[in-house]
C-alpha positions in Angstrom: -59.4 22.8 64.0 -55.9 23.9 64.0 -54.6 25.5 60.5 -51.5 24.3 59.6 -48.8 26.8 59.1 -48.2 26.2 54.9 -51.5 27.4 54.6 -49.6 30.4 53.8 -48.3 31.0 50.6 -44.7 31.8 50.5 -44.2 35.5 49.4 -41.6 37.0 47.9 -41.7 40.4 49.2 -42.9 41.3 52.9 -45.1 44.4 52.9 -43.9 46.9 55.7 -46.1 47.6 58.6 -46.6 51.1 57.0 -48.7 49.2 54.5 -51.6 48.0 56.5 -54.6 50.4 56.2 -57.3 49.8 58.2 -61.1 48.8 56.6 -63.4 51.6 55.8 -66.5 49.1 56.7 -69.9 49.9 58.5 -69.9 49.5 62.6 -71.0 46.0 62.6 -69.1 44.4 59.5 -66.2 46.2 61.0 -66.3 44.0 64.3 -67.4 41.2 62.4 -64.0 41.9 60.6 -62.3 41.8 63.6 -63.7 38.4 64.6 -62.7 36.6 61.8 -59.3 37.8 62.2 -58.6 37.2 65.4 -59.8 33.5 64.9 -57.7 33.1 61.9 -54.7 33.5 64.3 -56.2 32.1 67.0 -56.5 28.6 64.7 -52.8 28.3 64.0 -50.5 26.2 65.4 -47.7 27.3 67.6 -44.4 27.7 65.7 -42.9 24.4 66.0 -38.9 24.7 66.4 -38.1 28.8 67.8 -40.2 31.4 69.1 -42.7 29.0 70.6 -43.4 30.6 73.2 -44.0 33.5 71.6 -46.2 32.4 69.3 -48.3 30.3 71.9 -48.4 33.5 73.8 -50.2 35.2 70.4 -52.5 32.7 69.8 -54.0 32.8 73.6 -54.5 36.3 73.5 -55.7 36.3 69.9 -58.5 33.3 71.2 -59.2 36.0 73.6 -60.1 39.0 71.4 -62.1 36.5 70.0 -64.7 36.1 72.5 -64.4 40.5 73.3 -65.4 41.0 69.5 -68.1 38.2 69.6 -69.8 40.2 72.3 -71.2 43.0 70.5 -72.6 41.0 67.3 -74.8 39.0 70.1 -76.7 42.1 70.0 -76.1 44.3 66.5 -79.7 46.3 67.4 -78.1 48.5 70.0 -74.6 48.5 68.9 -74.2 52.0 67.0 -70.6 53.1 67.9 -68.8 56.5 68.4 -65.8 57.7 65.8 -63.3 57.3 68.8 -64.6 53.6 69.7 -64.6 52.9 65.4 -60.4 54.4 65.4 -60.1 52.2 68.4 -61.4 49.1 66.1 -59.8 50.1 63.1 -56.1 50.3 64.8 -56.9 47.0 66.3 -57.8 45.4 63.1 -53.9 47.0 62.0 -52.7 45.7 64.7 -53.9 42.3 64.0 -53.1 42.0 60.3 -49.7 43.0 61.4 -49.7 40.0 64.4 -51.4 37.9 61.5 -48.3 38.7 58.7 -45.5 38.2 61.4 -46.7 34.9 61.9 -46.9 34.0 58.8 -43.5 34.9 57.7 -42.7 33.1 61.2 -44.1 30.1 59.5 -43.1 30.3 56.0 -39.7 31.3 56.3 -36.3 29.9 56.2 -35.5 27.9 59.9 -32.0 29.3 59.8 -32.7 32.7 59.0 -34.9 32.4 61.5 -32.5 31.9 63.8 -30.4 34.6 63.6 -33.2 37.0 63.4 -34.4 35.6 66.6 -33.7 38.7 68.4 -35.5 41.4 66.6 -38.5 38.8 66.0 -39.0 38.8 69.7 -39.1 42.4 69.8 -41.2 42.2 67.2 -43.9 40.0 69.1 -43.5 42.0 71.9 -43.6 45.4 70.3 -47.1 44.4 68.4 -48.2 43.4 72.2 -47.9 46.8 73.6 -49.5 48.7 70.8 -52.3 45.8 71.6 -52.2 47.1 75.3 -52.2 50.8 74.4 -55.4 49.8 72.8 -56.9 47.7 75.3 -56.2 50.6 77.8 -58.5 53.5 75.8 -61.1 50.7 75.0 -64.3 52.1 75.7 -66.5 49.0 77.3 -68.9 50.4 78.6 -69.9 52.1 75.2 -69.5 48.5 73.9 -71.9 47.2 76.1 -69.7 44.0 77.2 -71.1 41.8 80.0 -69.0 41.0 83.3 -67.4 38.0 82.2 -66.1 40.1 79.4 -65.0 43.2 80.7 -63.4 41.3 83.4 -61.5 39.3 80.6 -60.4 42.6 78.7 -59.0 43.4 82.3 -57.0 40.6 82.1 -55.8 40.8 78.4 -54.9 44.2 79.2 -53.0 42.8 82.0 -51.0 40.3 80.5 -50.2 42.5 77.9 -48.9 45.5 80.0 -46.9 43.0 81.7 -45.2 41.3 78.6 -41.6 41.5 78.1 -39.3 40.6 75.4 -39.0 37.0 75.4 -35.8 34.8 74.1 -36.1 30.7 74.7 -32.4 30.2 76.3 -32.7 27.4 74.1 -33.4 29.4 71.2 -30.4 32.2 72.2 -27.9 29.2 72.5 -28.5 27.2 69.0 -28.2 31.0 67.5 -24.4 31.4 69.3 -24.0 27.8 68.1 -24.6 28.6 64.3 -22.4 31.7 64.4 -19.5 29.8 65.8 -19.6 27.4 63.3 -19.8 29.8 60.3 -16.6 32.0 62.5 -14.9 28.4 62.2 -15.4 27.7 59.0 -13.8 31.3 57.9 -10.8 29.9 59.5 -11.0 26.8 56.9 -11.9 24.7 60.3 -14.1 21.7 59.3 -16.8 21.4 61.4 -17.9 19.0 64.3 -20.7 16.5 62.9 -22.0 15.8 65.7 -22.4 19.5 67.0 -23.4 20.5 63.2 -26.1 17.7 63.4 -27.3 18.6 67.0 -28.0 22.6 65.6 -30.2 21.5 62.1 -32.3 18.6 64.0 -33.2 21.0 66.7 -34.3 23.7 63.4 -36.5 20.5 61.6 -33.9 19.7 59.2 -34.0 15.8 59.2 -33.2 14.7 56.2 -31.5 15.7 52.8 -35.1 16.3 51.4 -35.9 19.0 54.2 -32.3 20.8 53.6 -33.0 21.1 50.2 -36.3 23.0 51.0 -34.2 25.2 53.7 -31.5 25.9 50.7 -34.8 27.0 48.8 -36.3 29.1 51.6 -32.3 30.3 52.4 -32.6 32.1 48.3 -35.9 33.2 48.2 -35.0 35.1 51.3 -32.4 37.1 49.5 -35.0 38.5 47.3 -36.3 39.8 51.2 -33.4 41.8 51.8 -32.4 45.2 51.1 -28.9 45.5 52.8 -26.1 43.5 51.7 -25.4 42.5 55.2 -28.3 40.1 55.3 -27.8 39.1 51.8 -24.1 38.4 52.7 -24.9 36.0 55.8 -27.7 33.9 54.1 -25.5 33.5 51.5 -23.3 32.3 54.2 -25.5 30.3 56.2 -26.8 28.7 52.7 -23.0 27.3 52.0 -23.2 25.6 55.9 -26.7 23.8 55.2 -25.2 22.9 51.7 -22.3 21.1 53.7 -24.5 19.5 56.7 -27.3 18.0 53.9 -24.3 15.9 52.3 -22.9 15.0 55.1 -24.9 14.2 57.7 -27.6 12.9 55.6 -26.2 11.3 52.5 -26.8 11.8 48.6 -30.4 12.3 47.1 -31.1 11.1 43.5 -34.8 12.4 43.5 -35.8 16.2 42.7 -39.3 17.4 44.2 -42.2 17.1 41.9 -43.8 20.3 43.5 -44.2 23.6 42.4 -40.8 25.1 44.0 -38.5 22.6 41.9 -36.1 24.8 39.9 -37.0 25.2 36.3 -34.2 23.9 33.3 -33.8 26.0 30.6 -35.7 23.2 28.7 -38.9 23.6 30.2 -39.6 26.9 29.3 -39.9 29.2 26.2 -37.6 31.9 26.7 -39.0 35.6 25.5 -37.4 36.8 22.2 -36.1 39.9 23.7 -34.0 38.1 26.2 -32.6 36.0 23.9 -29.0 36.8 22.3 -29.4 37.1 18.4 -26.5 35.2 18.2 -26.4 32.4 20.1 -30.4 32.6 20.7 -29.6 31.6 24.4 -31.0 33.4 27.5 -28.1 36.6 28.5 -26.5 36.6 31.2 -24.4 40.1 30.4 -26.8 42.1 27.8 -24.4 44.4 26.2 -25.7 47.3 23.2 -23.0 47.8 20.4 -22.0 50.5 18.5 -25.4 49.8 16.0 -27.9 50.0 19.0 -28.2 46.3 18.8 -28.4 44.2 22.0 -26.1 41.4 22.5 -24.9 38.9 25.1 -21.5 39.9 26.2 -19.7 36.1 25.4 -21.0 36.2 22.2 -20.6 39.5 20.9 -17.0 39.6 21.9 -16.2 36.1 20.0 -18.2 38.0 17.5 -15.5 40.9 17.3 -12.3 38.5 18.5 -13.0 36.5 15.6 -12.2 39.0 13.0 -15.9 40.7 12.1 -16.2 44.8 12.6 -20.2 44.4 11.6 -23.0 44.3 13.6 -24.2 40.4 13.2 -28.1 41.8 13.2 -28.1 45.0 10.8 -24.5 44.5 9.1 -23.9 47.9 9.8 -20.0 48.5 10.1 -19.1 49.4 13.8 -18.1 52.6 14.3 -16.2 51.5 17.5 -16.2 48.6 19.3 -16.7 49.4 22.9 -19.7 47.0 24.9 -22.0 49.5 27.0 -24.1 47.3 29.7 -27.3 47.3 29.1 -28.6 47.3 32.7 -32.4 48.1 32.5 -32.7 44.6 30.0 -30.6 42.6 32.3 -32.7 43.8 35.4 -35.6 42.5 34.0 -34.3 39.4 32.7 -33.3 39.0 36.4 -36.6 39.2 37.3 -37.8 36.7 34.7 -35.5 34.4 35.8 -36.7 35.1 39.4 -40.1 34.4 38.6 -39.7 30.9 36.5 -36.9 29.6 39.3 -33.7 29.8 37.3 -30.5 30.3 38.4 -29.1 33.6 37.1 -25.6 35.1 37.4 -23.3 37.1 35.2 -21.3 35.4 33.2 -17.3 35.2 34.0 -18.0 36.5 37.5 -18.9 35.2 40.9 -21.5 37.8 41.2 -25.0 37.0 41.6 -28.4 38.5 40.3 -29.1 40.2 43.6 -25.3 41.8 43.5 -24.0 39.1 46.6 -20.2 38.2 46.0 -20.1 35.0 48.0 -18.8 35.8 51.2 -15.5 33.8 53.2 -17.6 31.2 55.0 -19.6 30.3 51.8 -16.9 29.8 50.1 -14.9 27.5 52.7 -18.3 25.7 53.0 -18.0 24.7 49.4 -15.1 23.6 49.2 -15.5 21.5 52.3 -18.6 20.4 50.9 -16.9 19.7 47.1 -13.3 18.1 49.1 -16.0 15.7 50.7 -17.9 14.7 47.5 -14.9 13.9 45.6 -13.5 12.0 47.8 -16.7 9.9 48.5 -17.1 9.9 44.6 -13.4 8.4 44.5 -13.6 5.6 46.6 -17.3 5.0 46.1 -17.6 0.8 45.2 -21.3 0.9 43.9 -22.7 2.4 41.3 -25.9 3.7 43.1 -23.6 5.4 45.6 -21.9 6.8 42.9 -24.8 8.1 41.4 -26.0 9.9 44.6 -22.7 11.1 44.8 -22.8 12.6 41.2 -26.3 14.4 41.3 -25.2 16.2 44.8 -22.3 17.4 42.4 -24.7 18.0 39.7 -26.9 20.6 41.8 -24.2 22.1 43.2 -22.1 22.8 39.6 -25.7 24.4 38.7 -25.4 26.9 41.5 -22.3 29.4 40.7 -19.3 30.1 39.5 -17.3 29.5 42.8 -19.1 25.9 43.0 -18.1 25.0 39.3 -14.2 26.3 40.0 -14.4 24.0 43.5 -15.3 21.3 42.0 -13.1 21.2 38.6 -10.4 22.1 41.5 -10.9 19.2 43.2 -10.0 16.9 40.3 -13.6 16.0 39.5 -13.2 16.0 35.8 -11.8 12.7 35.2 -13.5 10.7 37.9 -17.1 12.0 36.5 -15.4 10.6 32.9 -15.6 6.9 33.9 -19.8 7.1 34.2 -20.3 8.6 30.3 -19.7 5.0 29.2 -22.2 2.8 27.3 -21.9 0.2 29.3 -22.7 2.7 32.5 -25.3 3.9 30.2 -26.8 0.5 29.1 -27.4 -0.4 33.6 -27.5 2.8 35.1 -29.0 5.7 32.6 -29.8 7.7 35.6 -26.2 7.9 36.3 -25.0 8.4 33.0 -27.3 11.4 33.3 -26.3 13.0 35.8 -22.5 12.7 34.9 -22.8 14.5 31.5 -25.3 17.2 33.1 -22.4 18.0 35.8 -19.7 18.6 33.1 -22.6 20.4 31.1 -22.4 22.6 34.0 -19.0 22.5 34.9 -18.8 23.8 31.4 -20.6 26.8 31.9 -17.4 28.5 33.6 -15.0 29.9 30.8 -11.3 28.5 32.8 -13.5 24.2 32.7 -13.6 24.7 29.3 -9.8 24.1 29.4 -10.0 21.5 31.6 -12.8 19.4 29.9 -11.1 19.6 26.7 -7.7 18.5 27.9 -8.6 16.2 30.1 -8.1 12.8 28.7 -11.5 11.0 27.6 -13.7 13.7 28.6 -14.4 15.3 24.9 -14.5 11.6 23.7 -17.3 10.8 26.6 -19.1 13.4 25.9 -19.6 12.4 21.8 -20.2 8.7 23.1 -23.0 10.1 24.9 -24.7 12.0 22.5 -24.3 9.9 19.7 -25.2 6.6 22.0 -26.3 8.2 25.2 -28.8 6.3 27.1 -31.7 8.7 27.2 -33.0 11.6 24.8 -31.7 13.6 28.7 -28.7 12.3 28.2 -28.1 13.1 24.8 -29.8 16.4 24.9 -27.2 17.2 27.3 -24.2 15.9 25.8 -25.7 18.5 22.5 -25.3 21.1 25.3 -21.9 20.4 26.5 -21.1 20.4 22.8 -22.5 23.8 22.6 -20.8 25.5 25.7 -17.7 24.4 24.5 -17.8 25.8 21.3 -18.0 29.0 22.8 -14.6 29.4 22.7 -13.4 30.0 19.1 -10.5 27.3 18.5 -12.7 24.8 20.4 -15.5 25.1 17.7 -13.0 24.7 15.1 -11.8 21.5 16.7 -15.3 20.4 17.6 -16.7 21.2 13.7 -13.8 19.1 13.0 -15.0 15.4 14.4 -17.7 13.9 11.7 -18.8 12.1 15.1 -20.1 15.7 16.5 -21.8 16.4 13.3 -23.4 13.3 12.7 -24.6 13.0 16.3 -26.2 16.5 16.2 -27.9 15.5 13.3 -28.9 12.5 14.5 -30.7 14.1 17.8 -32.3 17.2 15.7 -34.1 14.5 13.2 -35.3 12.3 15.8 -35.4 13.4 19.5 -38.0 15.1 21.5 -38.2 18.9 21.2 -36.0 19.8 23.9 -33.3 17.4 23.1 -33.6 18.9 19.3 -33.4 22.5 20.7 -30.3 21.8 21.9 -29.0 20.4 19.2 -29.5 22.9 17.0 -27.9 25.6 19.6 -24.9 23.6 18.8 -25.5 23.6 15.1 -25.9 27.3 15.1 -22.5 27.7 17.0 -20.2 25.7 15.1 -21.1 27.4 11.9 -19.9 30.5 12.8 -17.0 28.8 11.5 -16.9 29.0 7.8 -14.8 25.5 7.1 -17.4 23.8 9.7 -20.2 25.0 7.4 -19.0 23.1 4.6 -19.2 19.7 6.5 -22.3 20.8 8.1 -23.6 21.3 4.4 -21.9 17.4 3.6 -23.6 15.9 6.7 -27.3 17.1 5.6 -27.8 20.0 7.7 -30.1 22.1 5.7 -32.3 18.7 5.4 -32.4 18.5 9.0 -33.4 22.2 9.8 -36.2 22.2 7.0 -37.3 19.0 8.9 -37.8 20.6 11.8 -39.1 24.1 10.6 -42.1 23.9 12.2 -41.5 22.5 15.1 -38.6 25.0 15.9 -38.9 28.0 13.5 -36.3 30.5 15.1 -33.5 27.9 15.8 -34.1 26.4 12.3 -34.4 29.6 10.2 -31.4 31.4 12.4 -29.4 28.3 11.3 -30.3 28.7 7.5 -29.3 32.4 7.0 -25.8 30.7 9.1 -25.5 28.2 6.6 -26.7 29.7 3.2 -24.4 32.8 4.0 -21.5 31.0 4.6 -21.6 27.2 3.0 -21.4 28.3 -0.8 -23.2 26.9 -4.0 -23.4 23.6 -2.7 -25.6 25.2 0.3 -27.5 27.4 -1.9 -28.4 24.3 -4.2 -29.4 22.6 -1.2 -31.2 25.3 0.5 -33.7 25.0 -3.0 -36.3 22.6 -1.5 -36.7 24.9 1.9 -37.9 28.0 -0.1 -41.4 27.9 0.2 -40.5 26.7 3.9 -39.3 30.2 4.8 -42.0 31.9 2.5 -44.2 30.3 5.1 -41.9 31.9 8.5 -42.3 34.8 6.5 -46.0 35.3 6.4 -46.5 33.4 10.3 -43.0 33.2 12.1 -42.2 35.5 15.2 -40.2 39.0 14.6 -37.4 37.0 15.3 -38.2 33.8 13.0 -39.2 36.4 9.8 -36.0 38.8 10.2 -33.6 35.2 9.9 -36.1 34.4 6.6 -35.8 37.4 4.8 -32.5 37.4 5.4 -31.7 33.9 3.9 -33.9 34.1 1.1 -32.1 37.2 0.2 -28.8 35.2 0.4 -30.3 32.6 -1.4 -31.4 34.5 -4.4 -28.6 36.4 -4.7 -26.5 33.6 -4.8 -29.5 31.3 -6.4 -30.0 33.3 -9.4 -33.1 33.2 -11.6 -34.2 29.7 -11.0 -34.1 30.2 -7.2 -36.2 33.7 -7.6 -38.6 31.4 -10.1 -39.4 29.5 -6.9 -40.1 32.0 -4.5 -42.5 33.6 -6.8 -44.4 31.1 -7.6 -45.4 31.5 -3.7 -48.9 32.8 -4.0 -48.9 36.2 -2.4 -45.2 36.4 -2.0 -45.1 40.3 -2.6 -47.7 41.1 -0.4 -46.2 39.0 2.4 -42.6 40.7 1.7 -45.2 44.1 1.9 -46.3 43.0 5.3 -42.9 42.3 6.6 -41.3 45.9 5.3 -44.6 47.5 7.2 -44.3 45.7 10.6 -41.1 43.5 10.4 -38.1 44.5 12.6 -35.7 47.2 11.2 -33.3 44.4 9.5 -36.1 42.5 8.5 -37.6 45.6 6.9 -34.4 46.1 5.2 -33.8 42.6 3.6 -37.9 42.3 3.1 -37.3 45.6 0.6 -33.9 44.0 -0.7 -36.1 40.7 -1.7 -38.9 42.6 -3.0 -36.1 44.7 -5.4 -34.8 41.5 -6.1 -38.1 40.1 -7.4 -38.9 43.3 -9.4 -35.4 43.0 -11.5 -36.1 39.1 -12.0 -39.8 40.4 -13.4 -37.9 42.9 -15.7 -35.4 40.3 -16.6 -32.9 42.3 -15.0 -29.5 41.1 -13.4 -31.0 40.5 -10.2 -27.2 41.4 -8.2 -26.4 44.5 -10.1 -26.7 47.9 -8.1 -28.9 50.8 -9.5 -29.7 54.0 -8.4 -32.9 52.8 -6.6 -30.8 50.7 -4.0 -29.3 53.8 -2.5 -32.5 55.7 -1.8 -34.7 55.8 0.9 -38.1 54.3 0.4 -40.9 55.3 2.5 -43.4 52.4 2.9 -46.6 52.9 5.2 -45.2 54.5 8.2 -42.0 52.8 8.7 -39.0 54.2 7.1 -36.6 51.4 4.8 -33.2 51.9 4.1 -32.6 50.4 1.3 -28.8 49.0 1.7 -26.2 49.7 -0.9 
């Protein structure tokens, strides 16, 4: 039975030819090896659009080594082999793990990239044919013991492959030219012929908009393939001109696959602490180390310093200078995280990818073709489920990069995807109302659209309609998420913290909706009170309610909100804050690293500010001092600090001492276990 081609599973990384090392098995296992091998290739289908021929070619010859190797298992008595005849099987089971590999990429791989590699595949088939015939020709049969039949078919195997030459379907050569006169066309902003474009991906397999978005998949994961940036630059090209013939020749989709190569949302996955930005508590994109040795995302750390503060936000250390070093090694890796769970990744404020590929003259022409036709469809579009196709194209593509986002905000998107945040859109068409917030969610995440969200009329507004009356928990955990990338920019948070419609919608989606609608809304939370007047009405609208509602559900978000907001809201927080001490006296003793240094750190803001009632509280915790022990021992090196701050603090309550003054004992070094605590001044 014939073995379809995705038995395979895709692979990131080919091995090189270099890497094949032959068995170290026993005479007969060896050839019983060999057997099995050729059958598994001998079993596959032909490749279906290029390189038939070659392929079909393979397979008959592989269906022929099949019967040599059966020969000599027939009779495994007498079959005791000489070293030279054992090399001769062990370079020919190298040779066919190599035939076996090339097909598999053959069959796995992107159609386009195919395509333009259609050259040096064909050498590649017939390169793998003469080492098969150098073989064939120093095959010892009559050591082997073959019978007539058989030698006389190794005479003709080693025929056909002497005689094989390097072999290009005219077929195959022409739809190559075709694809590289189209991508030379569309350098010179030349819009290309449909009927040509949809003549080249029909004859490649690519049918409908469903099997162009698997070619766009295939087109990426090849990048990861390549080591020159030549390669990477043309499937970065070729990936804009599939982008353009899926919406054009074949329409909108509204559906995303439901197998395992759909893209991952930040949503659907727990993000590892160390990637994380203390700040923000988002996934970097630009890991930068300050002057402290503390690791920060590069956005945030510099709205950190442009915003007045010369501290580092993690230790409170002053800054000696103020210079960002990139912190390469950390972004590498969280590149390959990202790689791994299928999530876009670029560097913020820049066009360049993970992978280092600046999008190349034809990609970029292709996208705006690609946006110019959207829009225009989107504009004149007279039903609401072709608007909605419309729309999610938009949406994927504003997820991609930066170039896409600026294409599209270009193109005067902005206020035509304003029309579909509605209720009444909402109320008849969630689906659409989804997808028209998650575009200018992503729209957003380019620094120049959060300009041109916030002045464009009614965008701002639809945006706090949806969250606050959004049609889904999607819907509204996206509009929490708009609300968040906007604030990024300091005199946008102010505005934002500003509306009472903003707060009370936040709060609103943190009390009630499903985890990863409440994660996002308390990534906005955390934002807009790094501005100390937005604190206050955070404090007004019940925030430190909220958080201690959802403490543990979401520990780090809610505890990293609470040091925010007890730092900078005043009594009035601190009085609140009361009913969420024993709260963090539990993070303290079972929270992450993360989750315990934003405890400590709160609860020392709370006391200090609390006074003797507040420390009566937090004692009455049983085991509080041993827990504050635990956290000085293994804690991180803030949380070590504030953990021997609190534990001070708790002494001088004990002695019925001012609990704020300053002794001697707070500017020594305290040695606890084996980790050293500076105790601060």
């Amino acid at each position: 039975m014939a073995v379809s081609p995705q038995v395979f599973p895709p692979r990131k990384r080919r091995p090189s030819a270099g890497s094949f090392l032959s068995p170290k098995l026993t005479d007969l296992n060896l050839v019983q090896s060999l057997l099995s091998l050729s059958q598994e290739i001998s079993s596959l289908k032909p490749l279906q659009f290029l390189l038939k021929r070659n392929s079909l070619s393979t397979i008959n010859k592989a269906k022929l080594l099949a019967i040599l190797f059966e020969e000599p298992l027939r009779n495994p008595v007498s079959n005791f082999f000489s070293p030279s005849t054992i090399l001769c099987f062990e370079e020919m089971y190298i040779v066919l793990q190599r035939i076996k590999t090339l097909m598999e990429d053959c069959s796995n791989g992107s159609m386009m990239w195919l395509l333009l590699q259609i050259k040096p595949l064909a050498n590649s088939f017939h390169e793998l044919t003469l080492e098969l015939s150098t073989l064939l020709d120093i095959f010892p049969v009559k050591e082997v013991d073959l019978s007539r039949d058989v030698e006389e078919l190794v005479v003709l195997l080693r025929k056909q492959c002497t005689q094989s030459k390097p072999l290009i379907d005219p077929r195959d050569d022409f739809l190559m030219r075709e694809v590289i006169a189209m991508l030379d066309q569309i350098k010179k902003e030349i819009v290309p012929d449909h009927s040509r474009l949809k003549q080249i991906v029909e004859n490649l397999g690519l049918r409908d908009n469903s099997s162009c978005r698997e070619e766009i998949e295939s087109l990426q994961e090849e990048i990861q393939n390549q080591m020159d940036e030549k390669s990477k630059a043309d499937i970065v090209s070729v990936i804009g001109l599939v982008r353009y013939a899926k919406c054009v020749l074949y329409g909108s989709s509204t559906t995303q696959k439901s197998d395992h190569r759909r893209r991952k949302s930040m949503s659907d996955i727990s993000i590892p602490a160390d990637f994380r930005c203390p700040i923000s508590l988002e996934l970097m994109r630009d890991p930068v180390v300050v002057a402290s040795g503390q690791t920060y995302d590069r956005e945030s750390i510099n709205q950190w310093i442009e915003s007045g503060h010369n501290t580092c936000p993690k230790t409170g250390q002053t800054l000696a200078h103020i210079s960002l070093i990139p912190n390469r090694a950390l972004r590498n890796l969280i590149a390959m995280w990202c790689r791994e769970q299928r999530i876009p990744f670029e560097t913020a404020g820049s066009n360049e990818k993970v992978n280092g590929v600046k999008a190349t003259k034809a990609a970029l022409e292709a996208t705006k073709m690609t946006v110019s036709f959207l829009v225009n469809k989107l504009s004149v579009s007279q039903s609401m489920e072709a608007a909605n196709g419309v729309i999610y194209e938009l949406r994927a593509l504003a997820k991609t990069d930066s170039d896409s986002r600026a294409c599209i905000a270009e193109a005067g998107a902005i206020p035509i995807l304003v029309r579909y945040l509605g209720s009444a859109v909402g109320s008849d068409h969630p689906c659409l109302q989804v997808n028209a917030v998650t575009t200018i969610l992503n729209l957003s995440i380019l620094e120049a659209n959060k300009t041109r969200i916030m002045e464009t009329d009614g965008a701002l507004n639809g945006v706090i309609e949806v969250l606050r009356s959004g049609a889904s928990w999607e819907a509204k955990g996206n509009a929490a998420a708009t609300i968040f990338s906007l604030s990024g920019v300091h005199a946008y948070r102010k505005r934002l913290g500003r509306k009472t419609r903003v707060i009370k919608g936040l709060m609103d989606l943190a009390k009630d909706g499903p985890t990863s609608s409440k994660r996002d809304a308390l990534v906005a939370i955390l934002n807009l009170a790094g501005d100390r007047e937005t604190v206050g009405r955070l404090v007004e609208g019940g925030v430190i309610e909220v958080v201690s509602g959802v403490i543990n559900e979401l520990p780090e978000e809610a505890v990293t909100i609470l040091e925010a907001v007890v730092k900078r809201g005043g009594l009035q927080a601190i009085a609140a804050a009361y009913s969420a001490i024993r709260k963090l006296g539990v993070i303290l003793r079972e929270g992450s690293d993360t989750a315990r240094e934003s405890a400590a750190a709160a609860l020392v803001t709370i006391c200090r500010k609390g006074g003797s009632e507040v420390v009566a509280e937090l004692v009455a915790i049983p085991g509080i001092e041993r827990i504050i022990w635990e956290v000085m021992g293994t804690g991180t090196v803030r949380a070590r600090r504030k953990a021997a701050t609190l534990l001070r603090i708790l002494r001088r309550w004990a002695a019925g001492l001012d609990i704020n003054a300053v002794d001697s004992s707070s500017m020594m070094t305290t040695t606890v276990s084996t980790s050293r605590i500076v105790l601060p001044a």
